[in-house]
N, C-alpha and C positions, 0 to 999 in steps of 0.2 A: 592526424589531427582533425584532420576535416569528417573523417568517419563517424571516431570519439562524439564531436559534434553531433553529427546527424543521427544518432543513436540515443543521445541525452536528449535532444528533441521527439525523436519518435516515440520515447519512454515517458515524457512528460505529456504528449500528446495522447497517447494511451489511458496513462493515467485518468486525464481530462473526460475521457469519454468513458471510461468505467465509473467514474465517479457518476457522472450524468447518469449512468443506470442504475447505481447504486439509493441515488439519492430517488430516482423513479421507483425502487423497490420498496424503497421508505412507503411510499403513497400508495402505490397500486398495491392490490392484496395478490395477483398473480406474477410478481415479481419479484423472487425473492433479493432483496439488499444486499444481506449479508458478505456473499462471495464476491460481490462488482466489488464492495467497497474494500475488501481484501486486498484485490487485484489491483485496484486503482492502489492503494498504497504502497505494494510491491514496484506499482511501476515510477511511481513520484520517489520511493527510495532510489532505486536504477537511474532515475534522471538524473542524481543531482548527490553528488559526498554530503553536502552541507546539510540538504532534509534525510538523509541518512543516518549522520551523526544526531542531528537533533532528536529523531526517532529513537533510536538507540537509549536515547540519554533518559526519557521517560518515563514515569512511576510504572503506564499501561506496559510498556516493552519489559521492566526489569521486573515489576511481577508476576505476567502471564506470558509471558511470549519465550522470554528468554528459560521458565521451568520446564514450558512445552519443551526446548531447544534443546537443553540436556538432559530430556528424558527422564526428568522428575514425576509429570504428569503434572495435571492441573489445580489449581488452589480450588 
């Protein structure tokens, strides 16, 4: 229980500091964005069922993410 715990923290904390570079990749022209903000959202899914499920639920996840998923290829 207590692990669960500290793992749901460290993924959210993760999260937290990829976004921080993600959003710096926004700005600076030698940084690119893209991938932090990836990562950051992989790891805010990982923290937490609930921004999991709401991700999931999404117009962006059910039209681009989930065709990439099953190998449809991209709209």
């Amino acid at each position: 229980m207590i692990i669960k715990k500290l793992k749901n923290v460290l993924f959210f904390l993760l999260g937290t500091i990829f976004l921080g570079f993600g959003i710096a990749g926004i700005v600076l022209p030698v940084l690119p964005g893209g991938p932090f903000l990836m990562i950051a959202t992989f790891c805010y899914a990982k923290s937490s069922k609930r921004i999991d499920d709401w991700f999931k639920s999404t117009t962006f996840y059910t039209k681009y993410v989930l065709a990439i998923k099953e190998k449809k290829g991209m709209t």
